[in-house]
C-alpha positions in Angstrom: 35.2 150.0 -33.9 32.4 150.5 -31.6 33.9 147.6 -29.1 37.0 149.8 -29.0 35.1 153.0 -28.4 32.7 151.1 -25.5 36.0 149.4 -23.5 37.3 153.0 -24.1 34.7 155.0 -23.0 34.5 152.2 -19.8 38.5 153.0 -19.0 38.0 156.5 -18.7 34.6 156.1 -16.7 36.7 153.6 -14.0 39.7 156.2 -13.7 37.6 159.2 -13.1 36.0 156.9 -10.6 38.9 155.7 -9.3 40.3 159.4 -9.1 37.0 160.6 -7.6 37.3 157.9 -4.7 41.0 158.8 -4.3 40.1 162.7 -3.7 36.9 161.5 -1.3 39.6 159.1 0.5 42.3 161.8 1.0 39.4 164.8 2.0 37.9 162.5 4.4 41.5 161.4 6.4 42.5 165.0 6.3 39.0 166.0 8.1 39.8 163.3 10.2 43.4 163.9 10.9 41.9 167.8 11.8 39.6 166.3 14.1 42.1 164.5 15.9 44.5 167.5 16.6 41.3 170.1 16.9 41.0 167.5 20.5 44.8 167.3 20.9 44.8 171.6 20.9 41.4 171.3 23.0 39.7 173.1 20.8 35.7 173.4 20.8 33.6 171.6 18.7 32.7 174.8 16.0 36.5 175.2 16.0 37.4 172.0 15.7 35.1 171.7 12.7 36.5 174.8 11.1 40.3 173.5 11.8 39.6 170.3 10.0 37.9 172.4 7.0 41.4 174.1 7.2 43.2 170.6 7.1 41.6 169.7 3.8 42.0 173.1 2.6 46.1 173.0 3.4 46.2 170.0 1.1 45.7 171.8 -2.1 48.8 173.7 -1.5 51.2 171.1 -3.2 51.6 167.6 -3.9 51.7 165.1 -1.4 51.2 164.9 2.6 53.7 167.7 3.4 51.6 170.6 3.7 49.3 169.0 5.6 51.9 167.4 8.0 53.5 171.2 8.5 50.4 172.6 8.5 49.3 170.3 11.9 52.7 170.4 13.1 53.4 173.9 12.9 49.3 174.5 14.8 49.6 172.0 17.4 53.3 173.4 18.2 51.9 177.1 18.4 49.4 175.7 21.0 52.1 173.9 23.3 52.1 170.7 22.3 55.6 168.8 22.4 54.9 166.4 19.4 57.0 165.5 16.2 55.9 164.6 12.5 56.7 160.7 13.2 53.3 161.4 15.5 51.4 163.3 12.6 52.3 161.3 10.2 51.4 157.7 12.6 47.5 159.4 12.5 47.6 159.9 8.9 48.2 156.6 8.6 45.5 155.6 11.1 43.3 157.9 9.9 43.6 156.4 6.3 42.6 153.3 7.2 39.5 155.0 9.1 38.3 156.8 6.5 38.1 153.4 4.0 36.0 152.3 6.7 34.0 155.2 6.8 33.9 155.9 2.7 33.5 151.8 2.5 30.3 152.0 5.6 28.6 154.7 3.1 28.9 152.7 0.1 
């Protein structure tokens, strides 16, 4: 019994890892991902650090990429910029990638 309580007890340790890293991973690209439109909206550094807080905050509104995506979207069309999700949704995928590098650098 106490092999089966130890592989257990190691199971739920690696998903609440693995769920940990996932949240870090998806927090960091968002930041990113704010970062990157804060420059396309030419916005100054404190703002551009206070957009990208907003990014990651916009992502707790439902499941998925989609309220982050209108979330950019909808900002960077209110500032003038002629840009469509395929754009947004290009730097999420580059910025994905980035932040494994970053979260992967830190390690």
């Amino acid at each position: 019994m106490t092999t089966f309580d130890d592989r257990e007890r190691a199971f739920e340790t690696k998903f609440a890892h693995d769920e940990e890293m996932k949240f870090r991973l998806m927090a960091r690209r968002n930041k990113l991902l704010g970062m990157w439109a804060a420059r396309e909206m030419g916005l100054s550094e404190a703002e551009a650090d206070a957009y990208a807080k907003d990014v990651v905050r916009a992502d707790f509104e439902e499941a998925g990429d989609e309220d982050v995506i209108r979330k950019v979207l909808g900002d960077l069309t209110s500032a003038g910029k002629d840009i469509d999700d395929s754009v947004i949704r290009e730097q999420l995928a580059t910025q994905t990638v980035e932040a494994k590098r970053q979260l992967m650098e830190a390690r």
